[in-house]
C-alpha positions in Angstrom: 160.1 15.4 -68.5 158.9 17.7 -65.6 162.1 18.8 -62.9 161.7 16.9 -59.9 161.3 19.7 -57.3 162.2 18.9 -53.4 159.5 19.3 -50.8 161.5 22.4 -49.0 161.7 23.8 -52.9 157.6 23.4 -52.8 157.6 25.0 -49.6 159.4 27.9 -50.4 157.4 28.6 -53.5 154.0 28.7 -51.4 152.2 31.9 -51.3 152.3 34.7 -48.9 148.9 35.2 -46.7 147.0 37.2 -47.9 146.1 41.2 -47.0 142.6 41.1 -45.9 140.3 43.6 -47.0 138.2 42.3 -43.8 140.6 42.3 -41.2 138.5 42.8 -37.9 135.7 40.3 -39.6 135.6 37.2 -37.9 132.7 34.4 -37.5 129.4 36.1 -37.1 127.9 35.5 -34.1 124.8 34.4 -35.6 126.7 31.3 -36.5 128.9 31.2 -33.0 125.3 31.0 -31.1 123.8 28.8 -33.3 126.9 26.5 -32.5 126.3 26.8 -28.9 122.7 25.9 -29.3 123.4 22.5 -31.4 126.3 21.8 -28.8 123.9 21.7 -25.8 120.5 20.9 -27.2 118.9 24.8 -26.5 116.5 26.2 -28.0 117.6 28.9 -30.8 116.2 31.8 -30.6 119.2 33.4 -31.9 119.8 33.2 -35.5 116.3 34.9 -37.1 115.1 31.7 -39.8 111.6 30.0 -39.2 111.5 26.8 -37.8 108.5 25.9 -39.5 108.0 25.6 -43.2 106.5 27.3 -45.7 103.3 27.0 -47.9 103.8 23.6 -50.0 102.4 25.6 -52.8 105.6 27.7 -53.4 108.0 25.0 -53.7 104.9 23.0 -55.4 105.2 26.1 -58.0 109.1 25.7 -58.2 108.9 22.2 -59.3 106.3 23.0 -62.1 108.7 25.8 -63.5 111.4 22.8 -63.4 109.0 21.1 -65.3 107.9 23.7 -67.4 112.3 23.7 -68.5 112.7 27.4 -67.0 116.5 25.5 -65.9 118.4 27.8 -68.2 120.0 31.4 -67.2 117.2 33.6 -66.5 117.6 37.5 -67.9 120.5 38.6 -65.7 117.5 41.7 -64.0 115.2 38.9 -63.2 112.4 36.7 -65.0 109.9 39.4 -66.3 106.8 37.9 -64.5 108.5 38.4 -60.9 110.1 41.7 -61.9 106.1 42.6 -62.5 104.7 41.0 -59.5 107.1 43.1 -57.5 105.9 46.2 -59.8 102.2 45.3 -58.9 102.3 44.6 -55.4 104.2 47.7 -54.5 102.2 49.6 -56.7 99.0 48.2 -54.5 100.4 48.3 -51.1 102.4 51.6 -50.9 101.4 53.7 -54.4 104.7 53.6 -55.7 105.2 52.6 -59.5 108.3 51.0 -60.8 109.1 50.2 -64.3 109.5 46.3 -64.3 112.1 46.7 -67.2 114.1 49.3 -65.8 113.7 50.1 -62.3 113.5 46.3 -60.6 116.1 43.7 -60.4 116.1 40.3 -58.6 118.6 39.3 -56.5 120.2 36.6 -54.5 119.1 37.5 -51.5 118.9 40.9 -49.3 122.3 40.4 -48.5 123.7 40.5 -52.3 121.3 43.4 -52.8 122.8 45.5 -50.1 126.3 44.7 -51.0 125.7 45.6 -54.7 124.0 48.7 -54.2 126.8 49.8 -52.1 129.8 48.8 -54.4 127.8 50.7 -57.3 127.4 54.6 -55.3 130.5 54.2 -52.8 133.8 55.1 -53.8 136.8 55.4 -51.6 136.8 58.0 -49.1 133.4 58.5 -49.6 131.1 58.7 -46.2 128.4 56.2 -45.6 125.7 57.3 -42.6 124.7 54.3 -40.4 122.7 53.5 -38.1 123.4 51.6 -34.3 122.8 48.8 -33.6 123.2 48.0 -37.0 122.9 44.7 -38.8 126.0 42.9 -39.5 126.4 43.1 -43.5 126.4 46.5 -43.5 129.8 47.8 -42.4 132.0 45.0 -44.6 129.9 45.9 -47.8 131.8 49.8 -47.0 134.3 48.6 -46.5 135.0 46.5 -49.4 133.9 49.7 -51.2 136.7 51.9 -49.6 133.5 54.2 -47.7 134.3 55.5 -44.9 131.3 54.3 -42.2 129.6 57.1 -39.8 127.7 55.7 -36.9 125.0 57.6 -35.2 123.7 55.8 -32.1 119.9 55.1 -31.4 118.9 56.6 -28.4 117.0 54.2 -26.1 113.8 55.6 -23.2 111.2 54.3 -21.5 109.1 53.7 -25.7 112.0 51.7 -26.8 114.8 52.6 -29.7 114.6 55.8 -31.6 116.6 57.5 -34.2 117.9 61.2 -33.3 117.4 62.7 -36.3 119.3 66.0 -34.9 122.6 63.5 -35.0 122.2 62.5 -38.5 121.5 65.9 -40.0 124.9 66.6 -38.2 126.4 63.7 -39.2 126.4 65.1 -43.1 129.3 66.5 -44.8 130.4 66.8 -48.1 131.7 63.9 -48.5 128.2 61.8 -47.1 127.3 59.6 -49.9 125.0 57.3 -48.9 122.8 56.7 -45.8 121.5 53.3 -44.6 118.2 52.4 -43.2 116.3 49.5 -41.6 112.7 49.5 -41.2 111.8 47.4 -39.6 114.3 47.3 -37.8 117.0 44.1 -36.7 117.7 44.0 -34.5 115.6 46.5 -32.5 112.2 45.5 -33.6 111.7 49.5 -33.8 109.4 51.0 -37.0 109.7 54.3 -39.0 106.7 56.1 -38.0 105.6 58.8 -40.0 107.1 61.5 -38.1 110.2 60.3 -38.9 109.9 60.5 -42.5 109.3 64.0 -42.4 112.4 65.0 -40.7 114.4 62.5 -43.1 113.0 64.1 -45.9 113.6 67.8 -44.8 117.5 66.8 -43.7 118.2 65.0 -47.6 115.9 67.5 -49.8 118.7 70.1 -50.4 121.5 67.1 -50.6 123.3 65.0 -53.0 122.9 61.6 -50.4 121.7 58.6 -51.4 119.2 56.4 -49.4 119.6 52.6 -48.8 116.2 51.4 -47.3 116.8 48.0 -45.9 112.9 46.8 -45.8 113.4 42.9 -45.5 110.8 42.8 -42.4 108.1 45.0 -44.0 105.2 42.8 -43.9 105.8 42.4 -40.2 104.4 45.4 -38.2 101.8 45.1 -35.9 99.1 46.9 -33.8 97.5 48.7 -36.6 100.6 50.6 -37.6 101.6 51.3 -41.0 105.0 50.2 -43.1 105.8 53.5 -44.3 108.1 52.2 -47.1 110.4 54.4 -48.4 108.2 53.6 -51.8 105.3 55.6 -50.7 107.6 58.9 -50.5 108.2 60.1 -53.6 110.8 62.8 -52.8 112.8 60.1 -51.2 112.2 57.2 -53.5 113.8 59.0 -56.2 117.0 58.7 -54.3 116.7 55.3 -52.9 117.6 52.0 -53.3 115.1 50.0 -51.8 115.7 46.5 -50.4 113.6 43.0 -50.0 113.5 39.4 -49.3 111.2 36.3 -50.1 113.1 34.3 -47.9 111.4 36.7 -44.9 107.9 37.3 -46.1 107.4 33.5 -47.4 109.6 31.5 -44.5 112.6 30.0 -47.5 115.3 31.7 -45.6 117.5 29.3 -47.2 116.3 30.2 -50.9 118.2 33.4 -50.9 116.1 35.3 -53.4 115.5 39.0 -53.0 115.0 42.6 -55.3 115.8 45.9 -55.4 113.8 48.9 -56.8 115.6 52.0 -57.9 115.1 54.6 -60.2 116.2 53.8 -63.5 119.9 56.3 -63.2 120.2 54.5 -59.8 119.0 50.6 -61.5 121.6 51.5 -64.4 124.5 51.1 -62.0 123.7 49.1 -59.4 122.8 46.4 -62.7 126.4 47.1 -63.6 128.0 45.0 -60.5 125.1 42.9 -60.2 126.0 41.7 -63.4 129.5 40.5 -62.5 128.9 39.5 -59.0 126.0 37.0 -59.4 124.9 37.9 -62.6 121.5 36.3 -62.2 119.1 34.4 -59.5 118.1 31.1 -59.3 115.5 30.7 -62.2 112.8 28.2 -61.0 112.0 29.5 -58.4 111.8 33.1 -59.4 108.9 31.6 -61.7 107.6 29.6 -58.6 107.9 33.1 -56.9 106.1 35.1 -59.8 103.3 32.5 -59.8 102.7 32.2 -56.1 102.5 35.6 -55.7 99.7 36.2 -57.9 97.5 35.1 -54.6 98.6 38.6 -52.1 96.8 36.2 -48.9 100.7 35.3 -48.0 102.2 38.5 -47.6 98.7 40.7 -46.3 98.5 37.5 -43.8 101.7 37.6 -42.6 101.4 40.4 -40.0 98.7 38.8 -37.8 100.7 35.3 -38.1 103.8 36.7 -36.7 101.4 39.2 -34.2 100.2 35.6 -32.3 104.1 34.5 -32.2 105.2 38.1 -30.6 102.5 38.0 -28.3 102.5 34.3 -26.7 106.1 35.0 -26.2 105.4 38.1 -24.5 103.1 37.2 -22.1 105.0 34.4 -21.5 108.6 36.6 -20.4 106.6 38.9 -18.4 106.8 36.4 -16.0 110.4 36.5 -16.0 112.5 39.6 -14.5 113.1 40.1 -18.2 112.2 43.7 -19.0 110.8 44.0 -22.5 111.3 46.3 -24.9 108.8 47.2 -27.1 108.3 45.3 -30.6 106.1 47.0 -33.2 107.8 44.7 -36.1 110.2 42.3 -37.5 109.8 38.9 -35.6 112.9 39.6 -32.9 111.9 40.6 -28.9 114.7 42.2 -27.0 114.9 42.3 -23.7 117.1 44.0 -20.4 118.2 41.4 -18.6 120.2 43.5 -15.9 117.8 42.2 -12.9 119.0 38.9 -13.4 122.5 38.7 -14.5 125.7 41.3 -14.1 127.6 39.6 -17.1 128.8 41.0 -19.7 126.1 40.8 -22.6 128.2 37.9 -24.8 129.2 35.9 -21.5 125.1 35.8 -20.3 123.8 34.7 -23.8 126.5 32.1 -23.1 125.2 31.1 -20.0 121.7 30.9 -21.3 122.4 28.6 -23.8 124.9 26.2 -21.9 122.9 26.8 -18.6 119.3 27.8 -19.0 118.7 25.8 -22.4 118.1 28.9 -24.4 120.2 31.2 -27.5 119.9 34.5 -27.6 121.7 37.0 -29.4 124.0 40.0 -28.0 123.1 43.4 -28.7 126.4 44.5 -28.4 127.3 42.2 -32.0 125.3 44.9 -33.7 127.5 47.8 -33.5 131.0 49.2 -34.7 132.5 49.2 -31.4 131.5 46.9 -28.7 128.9 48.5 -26.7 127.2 47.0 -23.4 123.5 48.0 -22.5 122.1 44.4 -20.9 120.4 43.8 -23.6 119.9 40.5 -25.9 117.9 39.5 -28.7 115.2 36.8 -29.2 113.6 35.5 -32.4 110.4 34.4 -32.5 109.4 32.7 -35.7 109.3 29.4 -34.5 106.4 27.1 -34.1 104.4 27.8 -30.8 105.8 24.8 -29.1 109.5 25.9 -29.9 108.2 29.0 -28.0 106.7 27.5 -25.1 109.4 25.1 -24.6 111.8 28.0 -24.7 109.5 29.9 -21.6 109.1 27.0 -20.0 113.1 27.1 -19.8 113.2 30.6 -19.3 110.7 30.8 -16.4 113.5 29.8 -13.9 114.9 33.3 -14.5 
């Protein structure tokens, strides 16, 4: 027969809290606004998922792999016929060739990707180079390695965001062993143009840094620019990880399904944590996935479909005292809204959701340190009467 054991005997025997390996991490702010939104019935243009949904043949796909019994574990790299659909697509869009076998794996989501590429290449002490305003995942998945992050500021002018690439190059030591990239860029908006592959190029060729290229956004850049995908550069592809996300390109935010393509040395150990932190992706849909994309229209479509969105809500804030920044890609718009408001950038977004009818997003959430510049961020892939009804809102200001 078990002892009895007093309450204050259970008590004592409880655990210490734990040592967080995430100390300063708290509830993202994503989720915070999104809150706020719900409470008061605004609009919510802050957290970046569609409000509309996606082509009923991809799920209609999903169902027929259900159907089909692909229910089991799927190869822990991916199902072979979306590991090639990702080989052939980037092969056709951006020239570069990946080995389906050893070179592409699926993962749950950009997210996952990110933080498993970065537990396979950073040890502790080692330096990681980012980049400000930087997107939230990326400074816990270095920390959780033990890396040591190094932030290098955008610079911001009269053409919007840019990187100073003079910073970066001096941001290198020997101890730099990885540096992280978003094009395009969240939350910014901001492309690398071609330019700025040339001087990335010329400051890794004669170093041992790897590249993260966070490309989640890459079917959405406008005017006639190009996506120049770290893919089509040869002399940095061989040293790159290189991030997507189905979620983005086919509006199934909420399916958290994603790749990564790597050389094979690189693939080898980033497969090597992927195995034991997710070991593999949901397997339907990856063959709902491998089958839809057979038909490129979706992703080749998806830059004029999100071009309408940026530009009805553009013309619509120019008649605000907004000041817009430009947005050559992703589906965010920030804005300076320093002719209206004096508040601090976290107190206004909370005034335009509780007061106006309308979440935004801080800039200042994207960055190591807080950091104030009037500026806030707006999502615009929502259907065109979520947008309108947000300017209509908006138009007071």
């Amino acid at each position: 027969m078990w002892p009895l054991r007093s309450p204050a005997t259970d008590l004592e025997s409880a655990p210490s809290p734990l040592a967080s390996k995430l100390p300063h991490v708290g509830t993202t702010i994503f989720s915070l606004m999104s809150a706020l939104a719900a409470e008061h019935d605004a609009v919510n243009l802050g957290q970046g998922f569609p409000d509309f949904d996606c082509d009923p043949r991809l799920p209609d796909a999903v169902h027929e792999a259900m159907r089909r019994g692909f229910n089991q574990y799927p190869p822990m790299a991916g199902a072979a016929p979306l590991r090639q659909a990702i080989a052939k697509k980037i092969s056709y869009l951006y020239g570069g060739h990946y080995d389906p076998d050893t070179e592409i794996t699926v993962t749950a989501g950009a997210t996952q990707a990110i933080l498993t590429a970065v537990l396979c290449c950073v040890h502790p002490g080692d330096e990681v180079i980012v980049i400000e305003p930087i997107y939230d995942s990326y400074l816990p998945a270095i920390a959780l390695a033990g890396g040591k992050p190094v932030c290098v500021q955008m610079t911001l002018g009269e053409q919007g965001y840019a990187i100073p690439w003079e910073q970066v190059a001096a941001a290198i030591t020997p101890k730099t062993r990885l540096l992280i990239l978003n094009s395009p860029h969240n939350p910014t908006g901001t492309i690398l143009s071609e330019n700025d592959i040339g001087q990335l190029t010329d400051i890794l060729r004669d170093t041992q840094v790897l590249l993260l290229s966070d490309e989640v956004y890459e079917h959405m850049v406008f005017d006639e620019r190009r996506h120049e995908s770290i893919c089509r550069h040869p002399a940095l592809a061989r040293r790159a990880f290189v991030v997507s996300s189905f979620g983005k390109t086919y509006h199934v935010t909420g399916w958290k399904v994603g790749y990564v393509v790597a050389p094979s040395m690189l693939t080898e150990e980033f497969r090597r944590v992927h195995q034991f932190n997710v070991f593999a992706v949901n397997a339907p849909m990856q063959h709902g996935l491998a089958t839809y994309m057979q038909d490129p229209s979706p992703y080749l479509d998806l830059a004029p479909f999100y071009a309408h969105k940026r530009d009805l809500f553009r013309t619509g804030l120019m008649r605000t005292r907004f000041r817009l920044l430009p947005a050559p890609g992703t589906y965010f718009q920030c804005v300076d809204y320093r002719r209206i408001s004096n508040l601090p950038e976290q107190a206004f977004c909370r005034w335009l959701a509780t007061e106006v009818g309308v979440a935004a997003i801080p800039m200042s959430a994207f960055h190591d340190q807080s950091r104030e510049s009037g500026i806030v961020r707006f999502c615009f892939a929502k259907k065109d009467q979520t947008l309108t009804t947000a300017l209509q809102r908006l138009a007071r200001l």
